[in-house]
C-alpha positions in Angstrom: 142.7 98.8 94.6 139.6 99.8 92.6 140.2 103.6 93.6 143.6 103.1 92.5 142.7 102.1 89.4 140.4 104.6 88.7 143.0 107.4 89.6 145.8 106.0 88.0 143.0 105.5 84.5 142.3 109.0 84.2 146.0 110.7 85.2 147.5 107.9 81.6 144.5 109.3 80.3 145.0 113.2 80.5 148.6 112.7 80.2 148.0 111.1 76.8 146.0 114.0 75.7 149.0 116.6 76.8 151.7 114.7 74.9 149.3 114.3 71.6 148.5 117.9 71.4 151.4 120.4 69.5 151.5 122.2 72.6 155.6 122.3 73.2 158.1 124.8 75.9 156.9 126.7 78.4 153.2 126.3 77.2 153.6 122.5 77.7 155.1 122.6 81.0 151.8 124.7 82.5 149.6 122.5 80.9 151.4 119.6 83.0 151.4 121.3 85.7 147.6 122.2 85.9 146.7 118.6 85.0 148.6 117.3 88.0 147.0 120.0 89.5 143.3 118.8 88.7 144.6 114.8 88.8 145.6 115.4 92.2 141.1 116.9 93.2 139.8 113.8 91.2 142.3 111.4 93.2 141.0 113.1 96.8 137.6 113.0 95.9 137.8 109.0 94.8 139.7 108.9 98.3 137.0 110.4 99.8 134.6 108.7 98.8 136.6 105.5 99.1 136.8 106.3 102.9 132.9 106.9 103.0 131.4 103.9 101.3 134.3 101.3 101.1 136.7 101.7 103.8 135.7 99.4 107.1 131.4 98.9 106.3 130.9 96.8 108.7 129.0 98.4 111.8 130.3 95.6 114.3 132.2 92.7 114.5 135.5 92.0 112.9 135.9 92.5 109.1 139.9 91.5 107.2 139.6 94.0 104.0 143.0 94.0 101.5 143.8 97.0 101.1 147.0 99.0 99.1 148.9 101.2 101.7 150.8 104.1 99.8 153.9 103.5 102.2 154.8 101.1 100.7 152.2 100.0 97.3 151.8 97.2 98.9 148.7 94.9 99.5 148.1 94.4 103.4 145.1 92.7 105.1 143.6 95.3 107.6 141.2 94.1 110.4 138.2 96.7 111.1 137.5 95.5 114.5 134.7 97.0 116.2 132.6 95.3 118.7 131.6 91.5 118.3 128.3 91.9 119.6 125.7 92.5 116.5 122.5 92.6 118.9 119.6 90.6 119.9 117.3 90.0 117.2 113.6 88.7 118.6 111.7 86.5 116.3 107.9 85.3 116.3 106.5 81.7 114.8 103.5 80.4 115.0 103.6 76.7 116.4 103.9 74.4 113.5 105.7 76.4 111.4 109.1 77.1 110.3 112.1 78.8 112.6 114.1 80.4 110.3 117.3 82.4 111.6 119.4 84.3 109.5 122.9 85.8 110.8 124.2 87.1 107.3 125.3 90.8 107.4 125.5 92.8 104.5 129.4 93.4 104.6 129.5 89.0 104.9 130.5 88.6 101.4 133.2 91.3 101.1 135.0 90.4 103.7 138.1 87.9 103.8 139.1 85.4 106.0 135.7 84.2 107.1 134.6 80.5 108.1 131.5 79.0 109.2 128.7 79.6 111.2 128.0 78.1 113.9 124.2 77.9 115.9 124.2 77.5 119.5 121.0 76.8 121.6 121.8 79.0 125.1 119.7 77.2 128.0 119.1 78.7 131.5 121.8 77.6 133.0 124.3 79.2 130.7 125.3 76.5 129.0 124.6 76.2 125.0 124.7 73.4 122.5 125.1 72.9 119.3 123.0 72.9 117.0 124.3 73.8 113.1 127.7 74.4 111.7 128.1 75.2 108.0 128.9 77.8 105.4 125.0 78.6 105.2 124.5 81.6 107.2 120.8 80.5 108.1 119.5 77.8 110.3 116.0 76.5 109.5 114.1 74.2 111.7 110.1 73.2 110.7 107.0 72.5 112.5 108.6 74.1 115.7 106.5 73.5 119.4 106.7 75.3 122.5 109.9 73.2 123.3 111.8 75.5 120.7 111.3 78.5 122.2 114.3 80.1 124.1 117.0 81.7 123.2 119.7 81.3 120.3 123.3 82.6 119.3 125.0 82.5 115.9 129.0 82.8 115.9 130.6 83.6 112.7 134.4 81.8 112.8 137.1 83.6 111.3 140.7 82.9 110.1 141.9 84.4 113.4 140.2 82.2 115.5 138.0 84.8 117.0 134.5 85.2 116.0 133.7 87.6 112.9 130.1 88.5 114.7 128.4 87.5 117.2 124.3 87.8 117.0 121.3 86.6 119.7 117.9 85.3 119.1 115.1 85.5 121.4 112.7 83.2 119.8 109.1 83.4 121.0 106.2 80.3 119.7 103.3 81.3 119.1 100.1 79.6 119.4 98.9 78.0 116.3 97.0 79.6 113.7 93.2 77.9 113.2 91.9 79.2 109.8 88.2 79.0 110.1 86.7 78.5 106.8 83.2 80.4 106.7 80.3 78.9 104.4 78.9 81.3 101.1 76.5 83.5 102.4 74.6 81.4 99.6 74.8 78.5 100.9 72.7 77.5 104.1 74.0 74.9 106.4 71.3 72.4 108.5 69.5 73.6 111.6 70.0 77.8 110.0 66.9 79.1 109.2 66.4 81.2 105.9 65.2 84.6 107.3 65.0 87.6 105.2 66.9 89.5 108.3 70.2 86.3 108.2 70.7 87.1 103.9 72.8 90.3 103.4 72.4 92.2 99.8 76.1 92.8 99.1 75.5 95.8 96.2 77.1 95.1 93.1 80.4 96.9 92.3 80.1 99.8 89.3 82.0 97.0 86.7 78.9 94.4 87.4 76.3 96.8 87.0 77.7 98.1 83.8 77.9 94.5 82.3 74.4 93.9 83.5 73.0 96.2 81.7 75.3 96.1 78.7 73.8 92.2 78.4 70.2 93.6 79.3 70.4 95.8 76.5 71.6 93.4 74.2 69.1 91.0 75.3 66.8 93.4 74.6 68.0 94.6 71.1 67.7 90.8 70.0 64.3 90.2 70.9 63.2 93.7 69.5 65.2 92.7 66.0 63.5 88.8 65.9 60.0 90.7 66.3 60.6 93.2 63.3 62.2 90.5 61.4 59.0 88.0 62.1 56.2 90.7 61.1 58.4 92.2 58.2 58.2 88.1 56.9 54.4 88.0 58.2 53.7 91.3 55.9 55.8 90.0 53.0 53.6 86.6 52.9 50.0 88.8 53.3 51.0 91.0 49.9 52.1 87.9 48.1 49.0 86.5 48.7 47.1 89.6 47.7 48.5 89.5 44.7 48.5 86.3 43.9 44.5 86.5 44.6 44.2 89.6 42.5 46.0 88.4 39.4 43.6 84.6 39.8 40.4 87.1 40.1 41.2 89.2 37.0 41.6 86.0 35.3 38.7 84.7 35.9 36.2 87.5 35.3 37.6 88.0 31.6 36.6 84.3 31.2 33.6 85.0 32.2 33.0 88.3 29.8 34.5 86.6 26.7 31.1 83.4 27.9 28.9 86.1 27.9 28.9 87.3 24.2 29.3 83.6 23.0 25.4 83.0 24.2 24.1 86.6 23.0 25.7 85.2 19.4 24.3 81.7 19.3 20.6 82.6 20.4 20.8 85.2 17.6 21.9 82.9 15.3 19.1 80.3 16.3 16.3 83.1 16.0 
């Protein structure tokens, strides 16, 4: 129906663009002509390609696609059988953790006429039960054991009351998973003894090193600017004392000078 549409879109389209133009008589029929002519290319290539990507996707199984036959231009649902059998799928889970199965195909949600699955647990001696029916095309089942493993089959129902797809799990349980969790190589548990030959140097990545000695130069910046910035206060005090004892000192030898001529006058006066 899309391909349809898009064939039937461009033919109104170019046909519009003949009948708007002044082209009239003979001139108009040749144009007509060699648009059908081009119309009928596009409408084999969207054909084409309709056939490639569209047409019957499914790889197996049984897939009910609506589809317009040109017969008749009429919708008709068409059944793409191929075989039912999807495969065997083998799956690996640690004990104690989740089983999940998936039996969703990638042509699932186009096609029509599709019910639920259903999971079956297959035993040894042929016989299965059941285990999960639903529209959810996984089953899930946590914290599985040993007793889990075995094998599995998922049955996709169908409108026709034949399976859609068929698909087989081998599911193998693993023994569980033991995370050790290993000390700091800076931390020393009781009973190790601290050798020189039991600590590893790990060297320091190129990042590290660069900010060590970024902050080492910074460090040493700081201290080098508090030492100028203490003797630079240390020399400031020294010449304000020197001046402050220079200025006191010339004071006080002009005190003496003007004493001196005082007692020169008065024993002169008392001869």
């Amino acid at each position: 129906e899309a391909t349809l549409q898009k064939g039937s879109w461009s033919l109104l389209k170019d046909l519009k663009r003949i009948t708007d133009s002044d082209v009239k008589g003979d001139l108009f029929v040749k144009e007509l002509f060699w648009m059908l002519h081009l119309q009928k290319e596009t409408f084999a290539t969207y054909v084409a390609r309709f056939q490639k990507e569209a047409y019957c996707p499914n790889k197996c199984g049984v897939m009910l696609q609506t589809l317009i036959w040109c017969k008749n231009c009429k919708k008709e649902v068409h059944a793409c059988r191929k075989s039912y059998d999807c495969g065997e799928r083998n799956v690996e889970v640690p004990q104690m953790e989740d089983m999940i199965l998936d039996c969703e195909l990638n042509w699932h949600q186009a096609s029509e006429g599709l019910t639920d699955y259903s999971f079956y647990r297959v035993w040894g001696n042929n016989t299965e039960t059941l285990v999960s029916k639903g529209k959810e095309a996984t089953l899930t089942k946590p914290m599985v054991g040993p007793e889990d493993a075995g094998s599995y089959r998922c049955e996709l129902g169908s409108v026709n009351s034949s399976p859609a797809t068929i698909i087989n799990f081998h599911v193998t349980v693993l023994p569980k998973m033991i995370k050790e969790e290993k000390p700091s190589p800076n931390i020393v548990t009781p009973g190790e003894a601290t050798t020189e030959s039991s600590i590893t140097l790990q060297p320091l990545k190129p990042e590290k090193m660069l900010a060590s000695r970024l902050l080492g130069l910074l460090i040493c910046g700081s201290l080098a600017l508090i030492t100028g910035l203490t003797f630079a206060i240390f020399r400031r005090r020294k010449v304000i004392d020197f001046i402050k004892s220079s200025l006191f000192g010339l004071g006080s030898g002009a005190a003496e000078q003007t004493q001196v001529p005082e007692e020169k006058a008065t024993d002169s006066r008392q001869q």
